[in-house]
N, C-alpha and C positions, 0 to 999 in steps of 0.2 A: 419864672417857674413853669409855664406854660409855652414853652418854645420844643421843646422836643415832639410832643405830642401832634404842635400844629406841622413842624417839619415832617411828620412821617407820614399824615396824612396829607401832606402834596406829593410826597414821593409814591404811596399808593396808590393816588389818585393818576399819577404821569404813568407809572409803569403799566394802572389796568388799563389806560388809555390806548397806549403803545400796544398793549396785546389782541386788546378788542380789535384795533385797525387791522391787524397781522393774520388773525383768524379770518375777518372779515374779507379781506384782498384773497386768501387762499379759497376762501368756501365760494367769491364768485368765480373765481379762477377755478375750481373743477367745474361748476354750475355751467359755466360758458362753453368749458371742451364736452360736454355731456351733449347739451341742447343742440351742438354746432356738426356735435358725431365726427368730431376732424380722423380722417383717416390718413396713413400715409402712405405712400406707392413703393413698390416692393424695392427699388435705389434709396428709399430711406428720407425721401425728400416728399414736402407737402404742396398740395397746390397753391396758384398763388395768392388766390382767396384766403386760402387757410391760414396761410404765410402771414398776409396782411392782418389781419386779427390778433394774430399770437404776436407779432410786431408791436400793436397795441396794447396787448396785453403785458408782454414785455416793458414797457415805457410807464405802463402804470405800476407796476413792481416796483422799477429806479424809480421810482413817485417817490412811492412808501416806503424806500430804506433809505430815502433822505430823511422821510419824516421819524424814521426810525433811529436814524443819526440824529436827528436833533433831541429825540429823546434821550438818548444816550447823552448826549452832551450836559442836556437839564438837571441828569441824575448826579456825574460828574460833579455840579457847579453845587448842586446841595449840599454832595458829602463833603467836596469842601467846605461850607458854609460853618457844616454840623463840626469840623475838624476844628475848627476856628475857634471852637468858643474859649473863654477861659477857666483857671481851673475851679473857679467859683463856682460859675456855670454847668460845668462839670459834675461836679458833687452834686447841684440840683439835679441835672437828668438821669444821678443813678437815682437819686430820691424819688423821683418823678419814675424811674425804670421798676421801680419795684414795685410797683401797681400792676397786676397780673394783666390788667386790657391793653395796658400799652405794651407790655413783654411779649401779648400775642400778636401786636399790630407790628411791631417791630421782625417776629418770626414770618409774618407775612409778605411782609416787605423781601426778607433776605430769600424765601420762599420765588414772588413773583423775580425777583433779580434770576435765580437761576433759570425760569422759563423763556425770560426775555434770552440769555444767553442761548440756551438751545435752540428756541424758533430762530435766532438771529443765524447760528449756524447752517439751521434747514438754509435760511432763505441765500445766504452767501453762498451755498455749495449743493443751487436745484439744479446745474445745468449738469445733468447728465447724459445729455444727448448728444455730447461731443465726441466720443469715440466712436468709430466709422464698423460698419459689419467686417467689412476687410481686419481694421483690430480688432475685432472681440473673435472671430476666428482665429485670428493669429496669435490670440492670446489664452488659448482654450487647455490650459492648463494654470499646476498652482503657482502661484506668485512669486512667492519660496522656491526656492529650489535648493533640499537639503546634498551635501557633498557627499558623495557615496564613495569607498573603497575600491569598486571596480575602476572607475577613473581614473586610477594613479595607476592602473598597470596599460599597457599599450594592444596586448591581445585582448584582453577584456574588456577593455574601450570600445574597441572594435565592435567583439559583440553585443555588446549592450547597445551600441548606437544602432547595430542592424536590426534589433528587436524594438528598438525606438521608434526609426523610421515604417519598420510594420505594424506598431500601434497605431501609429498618427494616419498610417491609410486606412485602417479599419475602424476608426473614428469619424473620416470625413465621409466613406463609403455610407456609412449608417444615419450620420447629420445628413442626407440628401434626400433620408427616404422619410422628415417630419417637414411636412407642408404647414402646421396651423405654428403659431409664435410659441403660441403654451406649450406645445409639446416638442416642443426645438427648445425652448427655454431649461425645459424640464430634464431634455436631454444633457444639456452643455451644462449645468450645472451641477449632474451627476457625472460626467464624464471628470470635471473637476473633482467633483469630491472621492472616486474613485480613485486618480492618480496621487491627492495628496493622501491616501489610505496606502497609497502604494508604498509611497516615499516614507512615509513613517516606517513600516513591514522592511523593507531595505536597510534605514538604516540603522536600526535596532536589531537588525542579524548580527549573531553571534557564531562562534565554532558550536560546533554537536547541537545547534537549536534549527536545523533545516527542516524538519518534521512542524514545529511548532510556528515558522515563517508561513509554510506553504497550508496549514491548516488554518493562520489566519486569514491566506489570501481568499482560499476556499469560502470563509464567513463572510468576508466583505463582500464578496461577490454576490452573497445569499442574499444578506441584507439588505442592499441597494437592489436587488432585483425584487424583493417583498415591496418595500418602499414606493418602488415607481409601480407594481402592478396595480397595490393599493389604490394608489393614486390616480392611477388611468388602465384600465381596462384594456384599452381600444390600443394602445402601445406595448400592452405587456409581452404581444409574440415578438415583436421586432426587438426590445430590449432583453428578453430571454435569449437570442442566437448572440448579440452585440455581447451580452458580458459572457457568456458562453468563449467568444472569441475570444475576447479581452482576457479570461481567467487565464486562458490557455499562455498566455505572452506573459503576463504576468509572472505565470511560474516560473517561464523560461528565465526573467530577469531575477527572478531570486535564485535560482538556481548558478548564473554566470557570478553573480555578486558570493554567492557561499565559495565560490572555485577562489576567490581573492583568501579568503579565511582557511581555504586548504593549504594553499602552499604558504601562507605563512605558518599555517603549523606544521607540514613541511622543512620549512625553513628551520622552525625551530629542533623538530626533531634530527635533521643532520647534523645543527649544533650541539645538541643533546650525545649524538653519536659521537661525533670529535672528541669530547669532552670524555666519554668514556672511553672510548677506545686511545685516547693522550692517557687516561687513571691507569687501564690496563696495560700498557704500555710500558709505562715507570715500576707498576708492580714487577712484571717479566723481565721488566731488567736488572731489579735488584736482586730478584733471584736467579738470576743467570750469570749476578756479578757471584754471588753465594758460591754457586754451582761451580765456579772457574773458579775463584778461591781454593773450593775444595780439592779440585783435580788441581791444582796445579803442587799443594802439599804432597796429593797421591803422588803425583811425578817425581816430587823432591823424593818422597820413600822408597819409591823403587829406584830411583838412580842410588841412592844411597845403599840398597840392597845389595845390587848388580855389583859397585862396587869393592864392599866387603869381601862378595862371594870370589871376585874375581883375586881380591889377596890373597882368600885361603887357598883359590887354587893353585896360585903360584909356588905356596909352601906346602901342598897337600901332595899325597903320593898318587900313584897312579892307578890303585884301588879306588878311591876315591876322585879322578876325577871326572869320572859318568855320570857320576848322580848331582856334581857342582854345576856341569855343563847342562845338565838336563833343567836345572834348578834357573839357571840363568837365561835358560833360553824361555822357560816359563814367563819369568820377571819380563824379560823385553815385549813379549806378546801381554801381557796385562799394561806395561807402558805403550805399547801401541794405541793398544784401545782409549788409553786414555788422551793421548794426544790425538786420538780422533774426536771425540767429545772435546775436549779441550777447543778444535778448531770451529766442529759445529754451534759453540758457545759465541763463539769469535763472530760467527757468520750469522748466526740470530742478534747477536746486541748490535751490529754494526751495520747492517744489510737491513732487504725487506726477506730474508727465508722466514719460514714457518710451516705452519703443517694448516691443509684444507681438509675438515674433517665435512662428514653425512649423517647425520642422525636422523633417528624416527620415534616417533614415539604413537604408538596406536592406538593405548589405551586412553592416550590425553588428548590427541590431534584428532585421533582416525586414520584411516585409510591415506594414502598419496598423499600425505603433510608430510616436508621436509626439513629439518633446519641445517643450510651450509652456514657455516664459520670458518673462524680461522683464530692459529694461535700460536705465539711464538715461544710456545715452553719448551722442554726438550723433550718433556713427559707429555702427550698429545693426552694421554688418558686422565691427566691432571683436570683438567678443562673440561673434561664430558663427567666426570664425579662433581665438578661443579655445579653443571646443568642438573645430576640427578637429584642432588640435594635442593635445588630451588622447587617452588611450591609446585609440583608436577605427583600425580599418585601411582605413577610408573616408572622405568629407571627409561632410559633411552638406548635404542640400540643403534650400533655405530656399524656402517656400513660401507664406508671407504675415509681412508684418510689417504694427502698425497701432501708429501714433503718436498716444498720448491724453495728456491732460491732466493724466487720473485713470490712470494705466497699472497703480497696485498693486490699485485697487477690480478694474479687468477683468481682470487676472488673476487673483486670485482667484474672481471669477463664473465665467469658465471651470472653472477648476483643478475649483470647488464641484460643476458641472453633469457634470463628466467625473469626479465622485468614484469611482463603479464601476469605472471603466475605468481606472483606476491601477494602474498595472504593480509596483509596490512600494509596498503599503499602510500600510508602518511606517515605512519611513524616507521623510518627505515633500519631503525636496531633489532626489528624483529624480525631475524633473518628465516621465516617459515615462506617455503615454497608450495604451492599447490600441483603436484606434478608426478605422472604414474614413474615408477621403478625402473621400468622398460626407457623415459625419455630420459632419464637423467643416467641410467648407465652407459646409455649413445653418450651423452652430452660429456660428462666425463671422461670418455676416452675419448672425444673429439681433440677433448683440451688437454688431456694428460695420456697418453697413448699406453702407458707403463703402471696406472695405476688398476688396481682390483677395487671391485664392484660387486658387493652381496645382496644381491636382489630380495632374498627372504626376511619377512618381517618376522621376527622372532618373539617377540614381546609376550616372554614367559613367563611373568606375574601376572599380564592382562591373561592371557589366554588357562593359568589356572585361576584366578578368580572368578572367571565364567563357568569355571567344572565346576566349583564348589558350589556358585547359586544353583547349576543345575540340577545335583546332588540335592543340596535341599529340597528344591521343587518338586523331585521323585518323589524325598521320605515323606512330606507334604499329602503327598498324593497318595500314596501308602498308607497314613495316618489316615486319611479321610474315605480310604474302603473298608477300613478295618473298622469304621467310627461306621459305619454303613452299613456292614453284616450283621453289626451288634444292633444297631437300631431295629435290621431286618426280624433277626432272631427275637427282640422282643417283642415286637408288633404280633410277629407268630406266637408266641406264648400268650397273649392277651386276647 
């Protein structure tokens, strides 16, 4: 019944042994490097005195994690021991466990077990004096290295690597100018925590968040420059110009890394545009099939006219036959016209023709906004009553339209030539140009030599809505001298 108890206090008693030794070896081991002042020479190597000592000291370490091994081994061979019993025995040491002092000699035990494992880990993993200044130089970034987006494109590789390459000299520039360890340490371990501040800010960019990237980079900068001034004084001008430097590069690579997230939405918005312009497409052609349907019944009525007219005038007299011939020759000029629509129908559903319209809208855009389009109705006008019905608070006015052949090649020459001047550079269905009157009616007869060109903005809703505020504004002002003489006139009576 008294077996559990005596086993725990040998286990307490090895384990506080093992740990006393382990403090003990450590506390003479700084006591020695303290008294002995061991310094080391700027190759990183001690003298050979110093050498020899630490040699010594060394060999008495391997002493004591033999002896620390065999402590280990002793704990081992107990909790065997304790594993072993039977289940008789068993049920005595919960009996015996439910006594609170051995419940707490027991918590003490599993207590010192984990100390033992920790110091055991210090003591396996002190040599850290194995990597050379040449590595920790070369290594003076974070460890991680998250994948960034810019990387998968081959231009933006590009320049991300040349912003790379001028980080890392304006890092080594600045690590030259800390002479004392502490303050070289102080350095390279903020230069770390700077870059993986970077690497986060990278790549947790998103589209439409480049404001909020480069305002983080901004804080980071701040912060680690508080941080180390705090900390040292006597480096705060040299690490003020260093992140100074640094923020500056930094933007740079949030800025190259958001160009990856333009053109993919870019990318998206051209597909975007396919996809509309394939909708609109299919609509214009079912209504051009409509439209050919219907001329084509016109055609059957007037041949069927022509013919009638032309039996009565085989049996009609000669009074009558001025006003059949007149009547018929009517008839074939209304069937012209229609077999001319009829073919320009032909030549929109089958072909690229269409019509290159010019709109403006002053009240909504302002001044020199443009929007070219194109469309392949037969009614050009159909399409700009579109636009004006879309959420816009003025109608648009149309200032050249040109019916071609090829209408997709000339709009895009245009769209190509007024690339600069695109008012929304990503999403490209928004066909508004930024561009005076004067360039684009050059531009249009550059490329269409036969179309007209109405330079006046007309925009006769905007331009009377302005009369009318300024109308008010008058009677306003009228109201308030007349509200004037009267106050005048009383003041005088009073």
């Amino acid at each position: 019944m008294k077996k559990m108890p005596f086993i725990a206090h040998i286990i307490l008693f090895v384990i506080t042994g093992g740990l006393w030794l382990f403090i003990r070896i450590g506390y003479n081991f700084g006591r020695r490097a303290k008294n002995k002042d061991l310094h080391y020479d700027d190759n990183g190597t001690a003298p050979k005195e110093e050498n020899g000592k630490l040699k010594e000291i060394t060999e008495k370490i391997k002493a004591e994690q033999k002896k620390l091994d065999l402590l280990k081994s002793e704990i081992e061979k107990l909790e065997k021991q304790k594993s072993s019993y039977s289940t008789h025995e068993k049920t005595d040491i919960r009996t015996e466990s439910s006594n609170p002092e051995i419940a707490k000699q027991e918590a003490r035990i599993l207590k010192l077990k984990d100390i033992y494992q920790r110091l055991k880990y210090a003591v396996d993993n002190q040599d850290l004096t194995a990597i050379t200044e040449a590595e920790i130089t070369e290594a003076l970034a974070p460890t991680v290295e998250l994948s960034l987006q810019s990387m998968n494109t081959k231009e933006l590789r590009r320049k991300m690597n040349e912003i790379k390459r001028e980080v890392k000299k304006v890092i080594e520039t600045y690590e030259e100018r800390y002479t004392t360890k502490s303050n070289l340490a102080v350095y390279r371990l903020m230069v770390i925590a700077l870059e993986s501040e970077l690497q986060n800010v990278l790549y947790t960019l998103k589209y439409d968040k480049l404001e909020n990237a480069e305002n983080a980079i901004r804080q980071i900068c701040i912060k680690y420059f508080s941080i180390c001034s705090d900390g040292n004084q006597t480096i705060a001008a040299t690490v003020k110009r260093f992140i100074a430097e640094a923020e500056y590069l930094f933007l740079n690579m949030v800025n190259v890394e958001y160009e990856y997230y333009i053109k993919q939405e870019q990318i998206k918005a051209e597909q975007a545009a396919i996809r509309e312009q394939m909708k609109q497409e299919a609509a214009e052609r079912k209504l051009l099939a409509e439209q050919q349907a219907r001329l084509e019944k016109e055609e059957e009525k007037y041949k069927n006219e022509i013919e009638n007219i032309q039996k009565q005038l085989s049996e009609a007299d000669d009074s009558d036959n001025a006003e059949l011939q007149a009547r018929i020759k009517e008839l074939e000029e209304m069937l012209s016209q229609v077999n001319e629509n009829r073919d320009k129908i032909t030549k929109l559903q089958h072909g690229q023709a269409g019509y290159i319209y010019v709109v403006s809208n002053l009240g909504s855009f302002g001044e020199n906004v443009f929007k070219i389009g194109m469309t392949r109705r037969t009614d050009w006008q159909e399409r700009i009553n579109e636009l004006n019905n879309a959420s816009v608070p003025f109608p648009f006015d149309v200032h050249c339209t040109i019916f071609s052949d090829n209408a997709v090649a000339l709009e895009h020459n245009i769209h190509q030539t007024l690339k600069e001047n695109r008012v929304n550079k990503v999403n490209l269905r928004k066909e508004f140009f930024s561009v005076s009157a004067d360039e684009l009616e050059d531009l249009v007869q550059e490329l269409q030599p036969s179309a007209d060109f109405k330079k006046m903005l007309i925009a006769e809703q905007y331009k009377k809505s302005l009369s009318i505020n300024e109308v008010t504004e008058i009677k306003d002002d009228i109201i308030d001298e007349e509200e004037l003489e009267e106050n005048i006139e009383e003041f005088a009576l009073v």
